[in-house]
C-alpha positions as CSV (number, residue, x, y, z in Angstrom):
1,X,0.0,0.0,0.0
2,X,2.8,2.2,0.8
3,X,5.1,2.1,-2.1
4,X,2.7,2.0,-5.3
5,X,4.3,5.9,-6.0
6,X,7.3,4.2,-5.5
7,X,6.7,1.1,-7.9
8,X,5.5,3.1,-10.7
9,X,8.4,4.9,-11.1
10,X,10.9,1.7,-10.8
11,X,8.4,0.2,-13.2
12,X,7.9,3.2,-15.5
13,X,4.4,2.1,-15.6
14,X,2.0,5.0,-13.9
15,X,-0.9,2.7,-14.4
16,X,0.0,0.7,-11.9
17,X,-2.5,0.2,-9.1
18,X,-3.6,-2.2,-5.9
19,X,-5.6,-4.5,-6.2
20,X,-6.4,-7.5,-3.9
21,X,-5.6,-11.2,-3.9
22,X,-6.8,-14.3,-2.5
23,X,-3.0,-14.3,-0.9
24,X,-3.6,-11.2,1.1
25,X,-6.4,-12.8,3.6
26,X,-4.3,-16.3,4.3
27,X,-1.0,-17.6,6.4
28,X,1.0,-20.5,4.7
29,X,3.8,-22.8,4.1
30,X,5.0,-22.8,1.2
31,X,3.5,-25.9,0.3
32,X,0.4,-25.0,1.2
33,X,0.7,-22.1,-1.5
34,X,1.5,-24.8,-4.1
35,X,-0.9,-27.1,-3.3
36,X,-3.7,-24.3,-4.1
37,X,-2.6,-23.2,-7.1
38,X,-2.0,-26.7,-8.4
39,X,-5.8,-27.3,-7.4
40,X,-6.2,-23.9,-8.5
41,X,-9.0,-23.2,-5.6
42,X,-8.2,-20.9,-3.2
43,X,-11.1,-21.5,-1.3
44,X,-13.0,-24.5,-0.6
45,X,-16.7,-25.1,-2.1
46,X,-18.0,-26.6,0.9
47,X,-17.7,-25.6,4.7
48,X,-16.9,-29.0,5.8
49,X,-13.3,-28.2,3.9
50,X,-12.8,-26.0,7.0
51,X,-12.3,-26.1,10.3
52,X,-11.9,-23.5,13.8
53,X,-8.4,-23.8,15.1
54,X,-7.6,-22.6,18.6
55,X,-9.7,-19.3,17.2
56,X,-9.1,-19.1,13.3
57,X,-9.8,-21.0,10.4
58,X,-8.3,-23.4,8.7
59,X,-8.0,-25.9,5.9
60,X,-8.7,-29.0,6.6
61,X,-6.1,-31.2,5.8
62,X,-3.6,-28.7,4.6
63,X,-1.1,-25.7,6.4
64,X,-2.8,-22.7,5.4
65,X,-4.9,-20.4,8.0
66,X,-7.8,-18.0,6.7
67,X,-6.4,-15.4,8.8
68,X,-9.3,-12.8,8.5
69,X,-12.1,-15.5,7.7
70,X,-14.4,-15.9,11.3
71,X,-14.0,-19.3,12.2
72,X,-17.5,-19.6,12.4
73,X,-17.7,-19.9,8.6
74,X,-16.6,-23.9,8.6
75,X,-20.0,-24.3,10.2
76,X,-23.2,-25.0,7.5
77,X,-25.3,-22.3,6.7
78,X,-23.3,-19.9,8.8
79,X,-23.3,-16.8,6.2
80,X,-19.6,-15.8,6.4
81,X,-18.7,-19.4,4.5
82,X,-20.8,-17.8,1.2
83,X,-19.0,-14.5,1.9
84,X,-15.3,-15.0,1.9
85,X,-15.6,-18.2,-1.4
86,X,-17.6,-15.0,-3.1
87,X,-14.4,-12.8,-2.3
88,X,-12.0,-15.2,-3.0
89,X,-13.3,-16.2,-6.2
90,X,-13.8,-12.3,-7.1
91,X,-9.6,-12.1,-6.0
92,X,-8.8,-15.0,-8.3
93,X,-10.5,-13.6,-11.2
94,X,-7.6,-11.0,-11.4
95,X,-4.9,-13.9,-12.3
96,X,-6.6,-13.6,-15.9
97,X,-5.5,-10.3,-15.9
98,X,-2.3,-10.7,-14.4
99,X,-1.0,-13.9,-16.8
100,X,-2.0,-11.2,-19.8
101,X,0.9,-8.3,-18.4
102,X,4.1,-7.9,-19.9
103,X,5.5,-9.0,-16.5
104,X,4.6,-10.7,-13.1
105,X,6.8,-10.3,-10.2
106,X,6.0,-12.9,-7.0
107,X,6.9,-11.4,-3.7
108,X,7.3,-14.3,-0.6
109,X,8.2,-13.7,2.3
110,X,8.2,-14.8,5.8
111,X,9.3,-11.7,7.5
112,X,5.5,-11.1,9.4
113,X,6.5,-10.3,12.5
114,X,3.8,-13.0,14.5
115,X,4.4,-15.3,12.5
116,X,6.8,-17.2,15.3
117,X,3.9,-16.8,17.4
118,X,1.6,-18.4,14.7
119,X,4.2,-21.4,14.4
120,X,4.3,-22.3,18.1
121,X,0.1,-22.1,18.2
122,X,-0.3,-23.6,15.0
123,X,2.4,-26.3,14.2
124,X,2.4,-24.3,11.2
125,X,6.4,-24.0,10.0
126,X,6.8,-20.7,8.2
127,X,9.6,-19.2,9.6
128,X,12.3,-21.2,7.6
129,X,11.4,-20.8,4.1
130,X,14.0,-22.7,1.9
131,X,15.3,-21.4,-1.3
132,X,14.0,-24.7,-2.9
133,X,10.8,-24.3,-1.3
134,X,10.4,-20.6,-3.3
135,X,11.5,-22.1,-6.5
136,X,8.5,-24.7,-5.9
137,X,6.0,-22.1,-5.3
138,X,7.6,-19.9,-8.5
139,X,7.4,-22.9,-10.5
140,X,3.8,-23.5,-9.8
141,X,2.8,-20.0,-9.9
142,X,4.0,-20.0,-13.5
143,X,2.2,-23.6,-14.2
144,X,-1.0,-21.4,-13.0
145,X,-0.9,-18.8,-14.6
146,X,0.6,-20.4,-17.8
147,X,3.6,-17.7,-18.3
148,X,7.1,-16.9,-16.7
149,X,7.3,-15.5,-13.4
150,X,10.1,-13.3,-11.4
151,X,10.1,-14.0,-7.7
152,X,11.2,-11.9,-4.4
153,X,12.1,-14.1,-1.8
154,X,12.2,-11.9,1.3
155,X,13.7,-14.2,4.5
156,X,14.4,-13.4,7.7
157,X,16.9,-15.4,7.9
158,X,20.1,-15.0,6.5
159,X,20.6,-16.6,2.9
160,X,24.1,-17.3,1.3
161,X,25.7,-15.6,-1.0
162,X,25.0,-17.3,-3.8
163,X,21.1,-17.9,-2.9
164,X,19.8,-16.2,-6.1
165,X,18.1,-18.7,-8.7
166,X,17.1,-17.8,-12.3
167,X,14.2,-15.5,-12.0
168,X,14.5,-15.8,-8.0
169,X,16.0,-12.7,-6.4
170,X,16.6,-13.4,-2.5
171,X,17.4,-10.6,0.1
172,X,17.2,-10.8,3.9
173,X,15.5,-8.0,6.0
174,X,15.2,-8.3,10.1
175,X,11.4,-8.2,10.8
176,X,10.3,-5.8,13.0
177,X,8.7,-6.5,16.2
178,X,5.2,-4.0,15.9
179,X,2.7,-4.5,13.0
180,X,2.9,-7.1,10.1
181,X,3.8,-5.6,7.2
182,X,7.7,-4.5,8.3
183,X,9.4,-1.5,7.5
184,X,8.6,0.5,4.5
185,X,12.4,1.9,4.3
186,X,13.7,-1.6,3.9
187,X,10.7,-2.5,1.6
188,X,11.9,-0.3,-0.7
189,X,15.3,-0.5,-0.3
190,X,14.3,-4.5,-2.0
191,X,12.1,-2.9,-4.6
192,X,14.9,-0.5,-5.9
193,X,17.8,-2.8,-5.7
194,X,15.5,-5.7,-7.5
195,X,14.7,-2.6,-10.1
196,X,18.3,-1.7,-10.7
197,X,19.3,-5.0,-11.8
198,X,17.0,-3.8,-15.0
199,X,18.9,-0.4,-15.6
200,X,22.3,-2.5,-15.6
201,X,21.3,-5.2,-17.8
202,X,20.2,-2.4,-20.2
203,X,23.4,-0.3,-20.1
204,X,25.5,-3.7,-20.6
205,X,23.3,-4.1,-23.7
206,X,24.0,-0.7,-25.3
C-alpha cells in the first residue's frame, strides 16, 4: 500500500495500481501455497473443507490459515462461508489479468513479525522458508498462470551468498517486532535494488 508511487516509477508504468488477492487474507507454508494453485481453488466449495483452530480457520487437511475468515464460517449455513468463497473467487478472477501483463513479479516472504507466534500455536512451519521451497512455489505460480514469473524471496533469515536462482532474487531484511507488514524503508530498499538490476542489464546491452 505504501510504495505504489514508489513502484511506478521503478516500473515506468503509472498505471500501476492495488488491487487485492486471495494471498492477502491467508498464512501458509509454502506448500500450502503450491498445493492451491495446483488445485487452482483458493477457497473450498464446501464448509466441511474447513475447520476452527484454537480461534481461526483453517483448511482441513492442509497448512494454510484463513487469517481474517471468522471461524464460524466452517460451520453450514453460517453466512460468512458464502462471503469470503464470493471474495475469493472475485480475488482470483484477477490472475486472468495478471497472466495477460508484460510482467509478473512474485513477492514471498516470511518476515511477518507473528508469525513465530503463529508457528508455536499452530504447528504451522513458516519461519524457515528454503530457497528450494520458493523455487517450488515460482514454479507452480508460473504452471498457474501459464507464463514466466520473477520472484522476491524476502527471508528473515540470512541466505548465502549465492542464494539467487534464475528469475529468483533473494534478500534478507530483520522483521520488526510491531505491526505485520515491516518497515517500508527496507521494503523499498528490495524494490529499488530488485529494479536496478534492469537499468544494468540495459546499459551492458547498449
Amino acid at each position: 500500500d505504501g510504495h505504489v508511487p514508489l513502484l511506478r516509477e521503478l516500473t515506468r508504468d503509472e498505471t500501476l495500481e492495488k488491487a487485492s488477492l486471495p494471498f492477502d487474507w491467508l498464512i501458509s507454508t509454502p506448500h500450502g501455497l503450491t498445493g492451491l494453485m495446483e488445485e487452482k481453488s483458493f477457497f473450498p466449495d464446501t464448509p466441511e473443507e474447513l475447520c476452527a483452530d484454537n480461534g481461526r480457520l483453517r483448511l482441513r487437511g492442509h497448512d494454510i490459515l484463513y487469517w481474517h475468515v471468522t471461524r464460524l464460517a466452517s460451520r453450514p449455513g453460517h453466512p460468512g462461508f458464502a462471503d469470503a468463497r464470493d471474495k475469493f473467487r472475485y480475488t482470483s478472477a484477477r490472475f486472468d489479468k495478471i497472466a495477460k501483463t508484460d510482467r509478473v513479479i512474485a513477492v514471498i516472504s516470511n518476515t511477518q513479525g507473528n508469525l513465530p507466534w503463529v508457528q508455536d500455536e499452530w504447528n504451522v512451519q513458516v519461519t524457515d522458508t528454503s530457497i528450494d521451497q520458493a523455487q517450488d512455489v515460482r514454479s507452480a505460480f508460473e504452471t498457474f498462470l501459464g507464463r514466466d514469473v520473477e520472484m522476491l524471496m524476502v527471508s528473515r533469515n540470512p541466505l548465502p551468498a549465492n542464494a539467487s536462482r534464475p528469475r529468483l532474487a533473494c534478500y534478507h531484511m530483520v522483521p520488526q517486532e510491531e505491526g505485520w507488514a515491516g518497515s517500508g524503508r527496507d521494503w523499498a530498499e528490495v524494490f529499488k535494488d530488485y529494479f536496478s538490476r534492469d537499468s544494468l542489464l540495459a546499459d551492458k546491452a547498449q
